[in-house]
VOBA-1610 file (N, C-alpha, C; in pm, whole numbers, padded with zeros to 5 digits, always signed):
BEGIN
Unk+01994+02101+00536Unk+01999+01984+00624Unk+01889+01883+00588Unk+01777+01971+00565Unk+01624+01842+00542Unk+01687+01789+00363Unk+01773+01813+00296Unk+01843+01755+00208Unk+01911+01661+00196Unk+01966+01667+00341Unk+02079+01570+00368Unk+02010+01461+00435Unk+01869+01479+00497Unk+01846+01378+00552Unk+01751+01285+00483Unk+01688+01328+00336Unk+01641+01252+00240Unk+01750+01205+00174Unk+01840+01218+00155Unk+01926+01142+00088Unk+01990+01050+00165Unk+01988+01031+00311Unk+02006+00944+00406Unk+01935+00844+00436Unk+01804+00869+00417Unk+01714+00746+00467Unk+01641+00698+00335Unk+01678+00773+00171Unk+01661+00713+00064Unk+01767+00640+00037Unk+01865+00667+00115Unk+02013+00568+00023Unk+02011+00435+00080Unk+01962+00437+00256Unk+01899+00315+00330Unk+01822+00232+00309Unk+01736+00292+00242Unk+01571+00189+00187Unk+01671+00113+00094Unk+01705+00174-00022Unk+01722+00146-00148Unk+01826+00029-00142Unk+01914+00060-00051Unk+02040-00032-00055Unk+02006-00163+00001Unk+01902-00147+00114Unk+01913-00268+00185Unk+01818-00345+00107Unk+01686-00251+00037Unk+01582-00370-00065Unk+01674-00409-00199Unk+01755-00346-00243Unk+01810-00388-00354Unk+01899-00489-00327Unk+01976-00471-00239Unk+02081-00593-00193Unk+02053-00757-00097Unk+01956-00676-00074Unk+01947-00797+00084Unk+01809-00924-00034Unk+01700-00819-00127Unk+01625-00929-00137Unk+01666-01076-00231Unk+01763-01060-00338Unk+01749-01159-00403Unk+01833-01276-00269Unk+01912-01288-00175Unk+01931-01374-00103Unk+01841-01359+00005Unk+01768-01324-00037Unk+01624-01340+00096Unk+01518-01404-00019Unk+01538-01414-00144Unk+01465-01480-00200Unk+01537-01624-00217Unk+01602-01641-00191Unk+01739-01753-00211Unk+01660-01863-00076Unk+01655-01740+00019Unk+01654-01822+00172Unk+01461-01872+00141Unk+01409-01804+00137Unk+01268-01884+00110Unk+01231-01966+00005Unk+01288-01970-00082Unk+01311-02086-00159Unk+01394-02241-00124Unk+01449-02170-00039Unk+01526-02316+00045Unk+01480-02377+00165Unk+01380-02308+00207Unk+01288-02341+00334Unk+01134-02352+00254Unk+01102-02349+00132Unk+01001-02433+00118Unk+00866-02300+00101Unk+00886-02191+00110Unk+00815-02089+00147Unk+00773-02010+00050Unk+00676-02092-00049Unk+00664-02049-00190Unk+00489-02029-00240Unk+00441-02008-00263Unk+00316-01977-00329Unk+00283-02011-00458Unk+00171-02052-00496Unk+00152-02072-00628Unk+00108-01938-00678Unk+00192-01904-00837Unk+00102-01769-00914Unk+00004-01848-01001Unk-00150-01807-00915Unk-00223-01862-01002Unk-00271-01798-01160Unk-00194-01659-01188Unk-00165-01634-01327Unk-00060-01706-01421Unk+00007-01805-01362Unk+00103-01842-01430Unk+00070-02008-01518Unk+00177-02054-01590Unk+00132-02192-01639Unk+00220-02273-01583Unk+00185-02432-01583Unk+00317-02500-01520Unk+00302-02476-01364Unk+00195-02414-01304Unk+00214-02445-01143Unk+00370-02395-01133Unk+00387-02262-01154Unk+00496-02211-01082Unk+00468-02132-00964Unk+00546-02111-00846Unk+00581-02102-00762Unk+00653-01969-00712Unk+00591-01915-00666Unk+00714-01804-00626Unk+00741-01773-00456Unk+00870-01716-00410Unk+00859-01716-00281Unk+00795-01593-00216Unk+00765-01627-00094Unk+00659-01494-00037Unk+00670-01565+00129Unk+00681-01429+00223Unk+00635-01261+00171Unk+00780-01229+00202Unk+00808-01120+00112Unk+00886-01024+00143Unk+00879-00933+00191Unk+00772-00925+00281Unk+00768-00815+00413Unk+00890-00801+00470Unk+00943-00894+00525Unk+01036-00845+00669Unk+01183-00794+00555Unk+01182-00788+00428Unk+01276-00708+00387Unk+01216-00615+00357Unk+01141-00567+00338Unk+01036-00458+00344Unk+01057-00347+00465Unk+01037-00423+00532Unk+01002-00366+00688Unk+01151-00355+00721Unk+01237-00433+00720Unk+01385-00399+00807Unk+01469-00295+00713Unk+01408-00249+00573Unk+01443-00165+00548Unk+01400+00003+00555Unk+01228+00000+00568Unk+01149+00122+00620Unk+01220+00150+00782Unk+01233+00042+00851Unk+01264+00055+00995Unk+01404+00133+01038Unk+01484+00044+00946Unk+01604+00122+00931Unk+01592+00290+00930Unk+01519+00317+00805Unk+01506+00450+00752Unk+01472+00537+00860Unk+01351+00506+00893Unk+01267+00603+00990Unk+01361+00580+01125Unk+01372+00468+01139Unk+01455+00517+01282Unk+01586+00604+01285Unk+01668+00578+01188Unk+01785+00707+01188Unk+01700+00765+01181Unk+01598+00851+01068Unk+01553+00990+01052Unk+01462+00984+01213Unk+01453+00946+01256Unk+01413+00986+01435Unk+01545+01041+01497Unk+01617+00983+01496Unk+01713+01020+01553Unk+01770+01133+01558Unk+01776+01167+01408Unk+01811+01281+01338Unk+01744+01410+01381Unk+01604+01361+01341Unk+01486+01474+01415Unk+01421+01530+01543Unk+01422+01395+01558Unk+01364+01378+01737Unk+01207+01408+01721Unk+01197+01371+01603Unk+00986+01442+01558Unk+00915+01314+01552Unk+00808+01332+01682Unk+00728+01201+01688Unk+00612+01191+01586Unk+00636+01274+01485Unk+00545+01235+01400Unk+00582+01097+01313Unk+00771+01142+01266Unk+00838+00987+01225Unk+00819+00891+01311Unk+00804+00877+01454Unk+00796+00806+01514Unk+00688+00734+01531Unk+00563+00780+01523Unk+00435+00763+01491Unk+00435+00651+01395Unk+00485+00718+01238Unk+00483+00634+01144Unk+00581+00518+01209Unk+00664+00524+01228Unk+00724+00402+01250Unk+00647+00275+01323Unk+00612+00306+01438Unk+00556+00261+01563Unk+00422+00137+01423Unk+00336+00267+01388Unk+00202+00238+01318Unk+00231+00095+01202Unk+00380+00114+01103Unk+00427+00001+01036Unk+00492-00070+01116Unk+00519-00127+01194Unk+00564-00168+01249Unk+00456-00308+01306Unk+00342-00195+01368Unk+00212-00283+01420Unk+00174-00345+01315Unk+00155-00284+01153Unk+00089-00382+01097Unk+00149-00468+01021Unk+00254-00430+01011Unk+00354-00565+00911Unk+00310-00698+01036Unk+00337-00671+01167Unk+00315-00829+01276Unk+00194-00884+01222Unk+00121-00762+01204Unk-00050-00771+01167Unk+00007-00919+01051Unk+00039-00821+00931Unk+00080-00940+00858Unk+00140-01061+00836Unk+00231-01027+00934Unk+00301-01149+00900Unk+00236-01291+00975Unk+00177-01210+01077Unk+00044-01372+01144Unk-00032-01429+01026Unk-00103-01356+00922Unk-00175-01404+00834Unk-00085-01444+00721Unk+00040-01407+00729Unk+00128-01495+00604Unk+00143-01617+00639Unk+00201-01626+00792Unk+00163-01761+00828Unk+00082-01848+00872Unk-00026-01814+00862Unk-00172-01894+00915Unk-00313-01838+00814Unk-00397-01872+00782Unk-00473-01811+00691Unk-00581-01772+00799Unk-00599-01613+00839Unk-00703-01627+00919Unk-00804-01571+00831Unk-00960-01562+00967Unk-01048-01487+00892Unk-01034-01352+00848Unk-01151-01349+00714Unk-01137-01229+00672Unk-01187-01126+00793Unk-01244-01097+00878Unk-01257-00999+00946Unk-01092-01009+01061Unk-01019-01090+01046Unk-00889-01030+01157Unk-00804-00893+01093Unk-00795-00860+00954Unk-00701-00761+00936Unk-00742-00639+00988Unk-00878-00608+00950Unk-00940-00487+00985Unk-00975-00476+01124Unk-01011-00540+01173Unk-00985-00534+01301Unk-00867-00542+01442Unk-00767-00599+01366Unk-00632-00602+01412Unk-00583-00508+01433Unk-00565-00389+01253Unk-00544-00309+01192Unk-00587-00203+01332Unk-00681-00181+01384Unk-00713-00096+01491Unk-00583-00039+01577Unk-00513-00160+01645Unk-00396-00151+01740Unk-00312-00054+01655Unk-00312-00023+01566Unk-00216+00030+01451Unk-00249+00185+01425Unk-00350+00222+01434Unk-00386+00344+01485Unk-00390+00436+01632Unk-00355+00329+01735Unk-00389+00372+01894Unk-00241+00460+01863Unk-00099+00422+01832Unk+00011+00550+01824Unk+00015+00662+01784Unk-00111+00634+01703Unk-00110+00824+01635Unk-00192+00921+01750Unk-00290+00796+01799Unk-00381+00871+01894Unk-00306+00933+02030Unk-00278+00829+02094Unk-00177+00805+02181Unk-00074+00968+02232Unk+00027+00960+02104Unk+00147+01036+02047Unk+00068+01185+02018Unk-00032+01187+02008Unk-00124+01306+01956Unk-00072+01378+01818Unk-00006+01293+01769Unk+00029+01353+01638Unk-00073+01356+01499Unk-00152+01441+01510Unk-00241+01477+01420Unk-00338+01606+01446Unk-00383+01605+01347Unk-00488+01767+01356Unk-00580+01750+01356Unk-00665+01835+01444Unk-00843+01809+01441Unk-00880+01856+01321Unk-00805+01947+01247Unk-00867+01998+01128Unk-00869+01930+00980Unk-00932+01866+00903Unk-00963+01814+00771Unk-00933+01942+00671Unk-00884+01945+00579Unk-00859+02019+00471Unk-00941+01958+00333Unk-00976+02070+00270Unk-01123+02006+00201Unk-01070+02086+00064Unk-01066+02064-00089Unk-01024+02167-00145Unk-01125+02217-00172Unk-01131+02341-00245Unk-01252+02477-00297Unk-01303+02492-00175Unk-01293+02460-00069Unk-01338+02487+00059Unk-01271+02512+00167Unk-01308+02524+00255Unk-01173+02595+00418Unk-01159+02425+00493Unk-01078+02440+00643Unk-01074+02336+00680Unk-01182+02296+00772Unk-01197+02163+00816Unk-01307+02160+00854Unk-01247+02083+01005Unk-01269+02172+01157Unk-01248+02113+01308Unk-01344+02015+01367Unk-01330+01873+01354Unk-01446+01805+01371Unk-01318+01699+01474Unk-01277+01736+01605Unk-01225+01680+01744Unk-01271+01576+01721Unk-01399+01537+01795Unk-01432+01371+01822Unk-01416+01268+01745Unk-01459+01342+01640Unk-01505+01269+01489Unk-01370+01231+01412Unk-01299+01284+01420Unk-01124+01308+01356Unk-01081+01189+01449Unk-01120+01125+01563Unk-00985+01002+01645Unk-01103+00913+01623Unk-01221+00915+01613Unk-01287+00803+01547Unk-01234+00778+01359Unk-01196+00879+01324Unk-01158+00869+01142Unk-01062+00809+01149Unk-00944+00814+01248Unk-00834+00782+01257Unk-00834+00628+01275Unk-00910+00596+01395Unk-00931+00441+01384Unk-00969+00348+01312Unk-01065+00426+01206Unk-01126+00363+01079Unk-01060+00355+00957Unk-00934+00490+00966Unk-00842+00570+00846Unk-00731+00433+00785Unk-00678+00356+00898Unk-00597+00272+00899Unk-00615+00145+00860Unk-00711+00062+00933Unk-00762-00028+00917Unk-00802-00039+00688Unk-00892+00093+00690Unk-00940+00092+00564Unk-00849+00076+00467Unk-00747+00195+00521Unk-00600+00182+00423Unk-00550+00055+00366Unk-00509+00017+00485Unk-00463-00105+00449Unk-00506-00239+00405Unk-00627-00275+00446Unk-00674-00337+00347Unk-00704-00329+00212Unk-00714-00159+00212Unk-00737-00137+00046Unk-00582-00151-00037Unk-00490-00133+00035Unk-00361-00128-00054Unk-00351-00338-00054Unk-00432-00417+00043Unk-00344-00542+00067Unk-00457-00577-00066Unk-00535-00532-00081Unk-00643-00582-00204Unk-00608-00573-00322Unk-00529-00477-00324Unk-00452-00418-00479Unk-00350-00514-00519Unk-00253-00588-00431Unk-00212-00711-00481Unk-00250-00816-00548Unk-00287-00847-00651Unk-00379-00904-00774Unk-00286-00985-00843Unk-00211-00877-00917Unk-00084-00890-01021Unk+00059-00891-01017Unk+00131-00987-01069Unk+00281-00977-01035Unk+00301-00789-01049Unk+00366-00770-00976Unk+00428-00591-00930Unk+00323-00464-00926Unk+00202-00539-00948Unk+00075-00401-00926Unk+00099-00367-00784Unk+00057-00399-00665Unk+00099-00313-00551Unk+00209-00208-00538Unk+00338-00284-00566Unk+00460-00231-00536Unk+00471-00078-00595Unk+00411-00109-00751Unk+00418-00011-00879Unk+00294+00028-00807Unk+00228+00017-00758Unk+00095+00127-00740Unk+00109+00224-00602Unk+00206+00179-00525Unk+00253+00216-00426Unk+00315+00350-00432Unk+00429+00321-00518Unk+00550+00400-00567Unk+00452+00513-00636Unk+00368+00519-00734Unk+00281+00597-00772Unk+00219+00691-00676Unk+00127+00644-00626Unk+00054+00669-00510Unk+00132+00794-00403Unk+00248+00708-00382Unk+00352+00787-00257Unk+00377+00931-00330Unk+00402+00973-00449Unk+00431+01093-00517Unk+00313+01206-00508Unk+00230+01178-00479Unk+00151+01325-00437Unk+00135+01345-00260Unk+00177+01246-00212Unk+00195+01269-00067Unk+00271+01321-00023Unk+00410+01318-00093Unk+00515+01382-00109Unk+00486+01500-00121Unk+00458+01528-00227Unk+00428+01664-00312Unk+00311+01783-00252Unk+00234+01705-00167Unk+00142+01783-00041Unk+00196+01809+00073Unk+00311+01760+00085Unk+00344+01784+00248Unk+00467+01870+00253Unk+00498+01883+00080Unk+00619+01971+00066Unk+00546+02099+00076Unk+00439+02130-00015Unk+00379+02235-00042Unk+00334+02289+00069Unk+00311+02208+00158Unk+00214+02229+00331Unk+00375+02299+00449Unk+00471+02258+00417Unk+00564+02296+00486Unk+00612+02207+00596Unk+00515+02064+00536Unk+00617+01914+00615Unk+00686+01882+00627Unk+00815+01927+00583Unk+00977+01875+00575Unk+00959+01764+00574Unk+00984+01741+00752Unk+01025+01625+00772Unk+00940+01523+00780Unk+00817+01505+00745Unk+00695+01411+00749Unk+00691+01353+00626Unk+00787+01479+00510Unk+00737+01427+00372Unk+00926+01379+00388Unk+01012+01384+00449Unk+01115+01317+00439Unk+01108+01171+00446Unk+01016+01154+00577Unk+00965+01019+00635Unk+00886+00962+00525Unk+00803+01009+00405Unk+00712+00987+00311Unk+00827+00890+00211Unk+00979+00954+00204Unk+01036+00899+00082Unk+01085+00771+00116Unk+01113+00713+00246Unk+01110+00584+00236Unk+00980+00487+00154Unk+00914+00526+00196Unk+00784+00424+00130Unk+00797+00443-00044Unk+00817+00521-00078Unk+00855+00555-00224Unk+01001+00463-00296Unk+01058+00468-00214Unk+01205+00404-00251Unk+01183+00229-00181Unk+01103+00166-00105Unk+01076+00089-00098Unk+00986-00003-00189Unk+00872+00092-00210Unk+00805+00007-00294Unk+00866+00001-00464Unk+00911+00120-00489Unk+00985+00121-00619Unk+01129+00028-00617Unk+01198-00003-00540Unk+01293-00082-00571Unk+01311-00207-00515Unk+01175-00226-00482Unk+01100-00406-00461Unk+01049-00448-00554Unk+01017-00329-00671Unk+00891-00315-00826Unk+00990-00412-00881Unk+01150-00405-00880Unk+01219-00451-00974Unk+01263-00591-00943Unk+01187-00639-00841Unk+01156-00811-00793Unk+01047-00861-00816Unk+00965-00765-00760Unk+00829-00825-00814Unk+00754-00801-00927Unk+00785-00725-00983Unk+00733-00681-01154Unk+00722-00837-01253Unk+00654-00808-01301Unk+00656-00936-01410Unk+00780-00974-01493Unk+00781-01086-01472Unk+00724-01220-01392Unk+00790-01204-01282Unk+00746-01194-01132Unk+00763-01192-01000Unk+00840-01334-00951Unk+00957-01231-00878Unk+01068-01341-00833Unk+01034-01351-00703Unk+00933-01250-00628Unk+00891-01270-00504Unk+00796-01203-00458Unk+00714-01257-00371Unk+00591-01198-00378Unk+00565-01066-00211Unk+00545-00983-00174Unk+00555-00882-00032Unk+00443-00955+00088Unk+00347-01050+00033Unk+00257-01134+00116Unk+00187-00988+00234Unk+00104-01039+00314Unk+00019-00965+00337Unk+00104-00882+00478Unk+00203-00885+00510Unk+00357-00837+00567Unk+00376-00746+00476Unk+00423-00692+00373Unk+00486-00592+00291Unk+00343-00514+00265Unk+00213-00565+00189Unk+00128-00477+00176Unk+00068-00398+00276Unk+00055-00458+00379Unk-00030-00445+00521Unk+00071-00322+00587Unk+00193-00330+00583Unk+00324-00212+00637Unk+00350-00084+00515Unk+00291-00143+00381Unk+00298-00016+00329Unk+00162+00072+00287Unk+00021-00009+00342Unk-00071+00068+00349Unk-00106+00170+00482Unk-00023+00068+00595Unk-00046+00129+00706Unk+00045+00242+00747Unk+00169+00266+00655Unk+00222+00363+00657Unk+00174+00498+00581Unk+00118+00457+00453Unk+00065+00552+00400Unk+00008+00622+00419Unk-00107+00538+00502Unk-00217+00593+00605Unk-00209+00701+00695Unk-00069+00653+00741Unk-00003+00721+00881Unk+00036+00850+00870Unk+00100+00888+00750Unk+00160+00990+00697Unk+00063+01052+00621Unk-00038+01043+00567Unk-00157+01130+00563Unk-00210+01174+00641Unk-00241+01071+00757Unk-00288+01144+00886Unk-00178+01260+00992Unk-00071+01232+00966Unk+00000+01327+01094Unk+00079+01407+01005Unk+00059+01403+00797Unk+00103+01487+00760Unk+00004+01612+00718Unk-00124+01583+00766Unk-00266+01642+00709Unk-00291+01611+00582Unk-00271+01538+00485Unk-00313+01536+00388Unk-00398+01433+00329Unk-00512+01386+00438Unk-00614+01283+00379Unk-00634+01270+00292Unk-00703+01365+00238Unk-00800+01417+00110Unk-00734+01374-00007Unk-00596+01438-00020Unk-00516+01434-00155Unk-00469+01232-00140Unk-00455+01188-00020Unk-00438+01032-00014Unk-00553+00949-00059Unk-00663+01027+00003Unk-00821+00955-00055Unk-00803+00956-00219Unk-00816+01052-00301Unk-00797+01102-00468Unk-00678+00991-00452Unk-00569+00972-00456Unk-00480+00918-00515Unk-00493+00787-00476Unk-00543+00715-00396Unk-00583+00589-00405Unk-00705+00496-00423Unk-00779+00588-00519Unk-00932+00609-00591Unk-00893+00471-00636Unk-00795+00426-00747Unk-00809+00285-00844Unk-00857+00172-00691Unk-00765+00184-00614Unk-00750+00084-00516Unk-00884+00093-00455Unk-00933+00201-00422Unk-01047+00178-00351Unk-01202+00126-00398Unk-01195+00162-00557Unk-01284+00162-00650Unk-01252-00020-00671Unk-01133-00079-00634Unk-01157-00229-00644Unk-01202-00293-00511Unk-01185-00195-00435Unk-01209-00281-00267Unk-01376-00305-00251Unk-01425-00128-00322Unk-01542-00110-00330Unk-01628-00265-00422Unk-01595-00227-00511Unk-01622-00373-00592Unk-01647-00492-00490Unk-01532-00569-00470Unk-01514-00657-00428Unk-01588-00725-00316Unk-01599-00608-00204Unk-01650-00587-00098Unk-01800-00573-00154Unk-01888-00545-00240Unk-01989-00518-00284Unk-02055-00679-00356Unk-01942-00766-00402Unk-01974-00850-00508Unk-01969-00950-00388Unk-01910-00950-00282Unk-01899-01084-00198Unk-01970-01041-00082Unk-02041-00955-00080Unk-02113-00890+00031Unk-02092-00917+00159Unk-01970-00957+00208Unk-01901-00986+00283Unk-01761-00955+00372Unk-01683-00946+00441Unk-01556-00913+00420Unk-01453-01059+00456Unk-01440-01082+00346Unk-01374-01225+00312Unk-01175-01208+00276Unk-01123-01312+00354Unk-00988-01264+00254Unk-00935-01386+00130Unk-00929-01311+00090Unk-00880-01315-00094Unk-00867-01496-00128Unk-00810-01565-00054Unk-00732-01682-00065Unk-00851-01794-00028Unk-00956-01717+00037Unk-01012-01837+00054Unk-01168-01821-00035Unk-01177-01757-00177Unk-01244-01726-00237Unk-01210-01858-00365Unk-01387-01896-00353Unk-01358-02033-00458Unk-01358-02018-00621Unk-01457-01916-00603Unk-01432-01874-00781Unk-01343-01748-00800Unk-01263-01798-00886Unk-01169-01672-00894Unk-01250-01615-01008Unk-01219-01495-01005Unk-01277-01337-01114Unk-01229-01330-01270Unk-01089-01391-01289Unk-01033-01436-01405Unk-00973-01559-01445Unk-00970-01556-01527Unk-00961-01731-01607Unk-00777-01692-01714Unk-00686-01801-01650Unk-00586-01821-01765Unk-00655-01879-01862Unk-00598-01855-02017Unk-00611-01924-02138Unk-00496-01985-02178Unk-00523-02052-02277Unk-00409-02149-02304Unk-00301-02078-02383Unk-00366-01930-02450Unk-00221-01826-02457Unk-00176-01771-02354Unk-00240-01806-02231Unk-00184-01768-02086Unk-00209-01613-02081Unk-00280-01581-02223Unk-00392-01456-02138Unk-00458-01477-02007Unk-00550-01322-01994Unk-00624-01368-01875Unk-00775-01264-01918Unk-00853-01395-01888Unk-01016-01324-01969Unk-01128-01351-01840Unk-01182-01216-01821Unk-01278-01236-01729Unk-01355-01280-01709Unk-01370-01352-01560Unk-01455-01477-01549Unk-01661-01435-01571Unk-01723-01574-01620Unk-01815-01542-01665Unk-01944-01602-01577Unk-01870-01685-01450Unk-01922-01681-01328Unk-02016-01592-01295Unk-02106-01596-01251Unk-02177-01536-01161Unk-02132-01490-01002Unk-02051-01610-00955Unk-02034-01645-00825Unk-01888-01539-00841Unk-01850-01502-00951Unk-01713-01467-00919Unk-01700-01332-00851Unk-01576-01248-00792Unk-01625-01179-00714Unk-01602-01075-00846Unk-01648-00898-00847Unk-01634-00840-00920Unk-01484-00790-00910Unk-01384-00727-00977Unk-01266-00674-00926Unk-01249-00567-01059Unk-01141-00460-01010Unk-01078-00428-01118Unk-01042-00462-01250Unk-00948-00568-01177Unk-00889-00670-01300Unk-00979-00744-01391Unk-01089-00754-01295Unk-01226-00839-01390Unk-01290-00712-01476Unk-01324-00635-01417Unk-01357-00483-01519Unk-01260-00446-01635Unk-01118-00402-01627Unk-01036-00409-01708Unk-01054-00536-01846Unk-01043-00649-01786Unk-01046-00714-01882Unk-01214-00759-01959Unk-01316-00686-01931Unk-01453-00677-01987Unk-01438-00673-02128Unk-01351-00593-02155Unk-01337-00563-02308Unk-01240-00657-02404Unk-01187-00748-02351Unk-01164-00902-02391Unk-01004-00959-02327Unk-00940-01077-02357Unk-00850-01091-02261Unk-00746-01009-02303Unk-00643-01002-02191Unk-00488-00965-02214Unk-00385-01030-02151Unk-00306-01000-02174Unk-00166-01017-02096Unk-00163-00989-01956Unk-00158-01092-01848Unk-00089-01008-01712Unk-00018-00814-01734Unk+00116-00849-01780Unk+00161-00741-01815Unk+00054-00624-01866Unk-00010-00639-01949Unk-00097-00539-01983Unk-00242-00499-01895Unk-00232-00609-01833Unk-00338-00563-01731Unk-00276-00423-01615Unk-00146-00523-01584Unk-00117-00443-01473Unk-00059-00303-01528Unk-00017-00277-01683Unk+00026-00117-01725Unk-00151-00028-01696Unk-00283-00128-01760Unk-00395-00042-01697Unk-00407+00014-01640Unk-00362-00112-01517Unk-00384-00028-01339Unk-00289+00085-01338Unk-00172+00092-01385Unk-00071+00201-01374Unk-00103+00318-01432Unk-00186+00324-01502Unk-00223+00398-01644Unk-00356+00507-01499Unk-00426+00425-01465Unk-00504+00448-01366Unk-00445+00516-01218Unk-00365+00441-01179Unk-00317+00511-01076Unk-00234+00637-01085Unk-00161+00618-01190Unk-00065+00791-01253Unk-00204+00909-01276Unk-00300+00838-01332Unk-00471+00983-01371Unk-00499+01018-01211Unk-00511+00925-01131Unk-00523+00952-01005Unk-00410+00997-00929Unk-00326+00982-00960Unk-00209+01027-00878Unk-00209+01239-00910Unk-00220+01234-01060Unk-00226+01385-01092Unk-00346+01449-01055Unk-00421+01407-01036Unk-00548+01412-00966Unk-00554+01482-00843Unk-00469+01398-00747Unk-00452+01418-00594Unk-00313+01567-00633Unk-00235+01589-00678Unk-00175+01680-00702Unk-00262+01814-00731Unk-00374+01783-00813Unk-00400+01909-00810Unk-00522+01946-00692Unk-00519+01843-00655Unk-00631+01882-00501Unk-00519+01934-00410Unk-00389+01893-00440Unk-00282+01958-00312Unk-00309+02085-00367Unk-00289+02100-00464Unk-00320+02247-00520Unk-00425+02388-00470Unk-00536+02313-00514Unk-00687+02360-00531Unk-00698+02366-00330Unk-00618+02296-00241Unk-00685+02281-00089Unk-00558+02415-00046Unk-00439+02426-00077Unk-00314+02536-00130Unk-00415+02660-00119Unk-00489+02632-00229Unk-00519+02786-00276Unk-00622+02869-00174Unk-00728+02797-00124Unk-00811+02790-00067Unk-00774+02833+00118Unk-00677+02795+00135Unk-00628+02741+00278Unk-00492+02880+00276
//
């Protein structure tokens, strides 16, 4: 049966992001609702966000598989993306300050609390689990917020999120199977089939962009499903690239600023429409600015890096599902 119901709420994601976005890219292009890629030449334009096809296709998913289950842990997740895609989509349309996501982001954690769907216990690998009550619904409030800004930060490059997403989601999977999650890691394969068959819109050169609506609903889901599937730890390891740029970033602007309203950008187009890291002082530090230290490249080749990075980390977090397995 838990067979039948991944192949139900994967055939849902898939159909409705594959079908519904290119005339949802049609419709924001005809209402004016476009962005500049400032990697690109010629001041091109792309439309954004493609959250709410994002979201009306996760929503879809998880709500049959509620139905199906009746397990408020899916429900949880649902509830939790739900809060933060709105999260997003206020800042797609208005540029607020950098301190509203993370703090928004809060409301987005009260369902897990709420719903009580989670464990006081932390799972640690080479080590036992660790019961820390108080401390665990304070992690939780902080767990979300962090998430998601770290996945909305990873949006850099035409299809790096989406593709880092889809990455990412495969050891969460793969921990909650091993843990005896069924149905938490059923709820896990929407986000997998979402961000992977949005990759093939937004991948280079990007026909549309997920705006801080699609990233903000698929960090805060991720989040969600680590927390009420137990598997922090192996989510922390597997989203090391992402965090190791937030870390950066957050370090170089000593601040918490959002992205758009940053005056020196970190990389520089060339007139081969490479991209070579900026030599600014003022610029902020990033991944993408680290990556390219060792001289310019291609968009495209930047973003196979990050992939290159997130797959070492992704096997990474697999074998901590492992090593916390063995231990536990």
């Amino acid at each position: 049966m838990n067979f039948v119901f991944a192949v139900i709420v994967s055939a849902i994601v898939f159909i409705i992001t594959y079908f519904l976005t290119p005339p949802f890219i049609r419709y924001l292009q005809s209402n004016g609702m476009t962005v500049k890629d400032y990697h690109k030449p010629n001041n091109k334009h792309v439309p954004r966000p493609g959250g709410p096809i994002i979201m009306i296709s996760l929503a879809t998913a998880e709500v049959n598989l509620f139905l199906l289950t009746m397990n408020n842990g899916v429900l949880t997740i649902l509830i939790c993306t739900l809060i933060a895609f709105f999260i997003g989509y206020i800042d797609d349309k208005k540029i607020m300050p950098g301190y509203f996501k993370p703090l928004a982001l809060v409301v987005a954690a009260i369902p897990i609390i709420l719903l009580g769907t989670y464990d006081f216990n932390l799972d640690f690998p080479l080590f036992n689990s660790a019961r820390i009550p108080l401390l665990y619904i304070g992690l939780i409030v902080l767990i979300i917020p962090v998430v998601g800004n770290t996945i909305n930060s990873i949006d850099v490059l035409n299809g790096v999120v989406s593709g880092f997403i889809a990455i990412a989601s495969v050891p969460l999977i793969v921990a909650l199977i091993m843990n005896n999650k069924f149905e938490i890691a059923i709820a896990a394969l929407p986000l997998f089939f979402s961000a992977i068959t949005f990759y093939k819109y937004h991948r280079y050169p990007s026909r549309i962009f997920p705006g801080d609506s699609g990233t903000l609903a698929w960090g805060a889901m991720y989040a969600a499903i680590a927390i009420v599937g137990g598997v922090e730890f192996v989510a922390i390891v597997a989203l090391l690239p992402a965090i190791i740029n937030s870390f950066l970033f957050l370090a170089s602007v000593k601040r918490i600023a959002e992205h758009r309203t940053i005056q020196v950008r970190p990389v520089i187009l060339l007139d081969d429409y490479k991209l070579m890291a900026s030599m600014e002082k003022a610029a902020p530090i990033t991944l993408v600015r680290m990556i390219l230290a060792a001289g310019p490249l291609h968009e495209n080749e930047v973003t196979r890096n990050i992939f290159k990075l997130a797959a070492f980390s992704a096997g990474m977090a697999i074998l901590t599902a492992f090593l916390i397995r063995v231990v536990i």
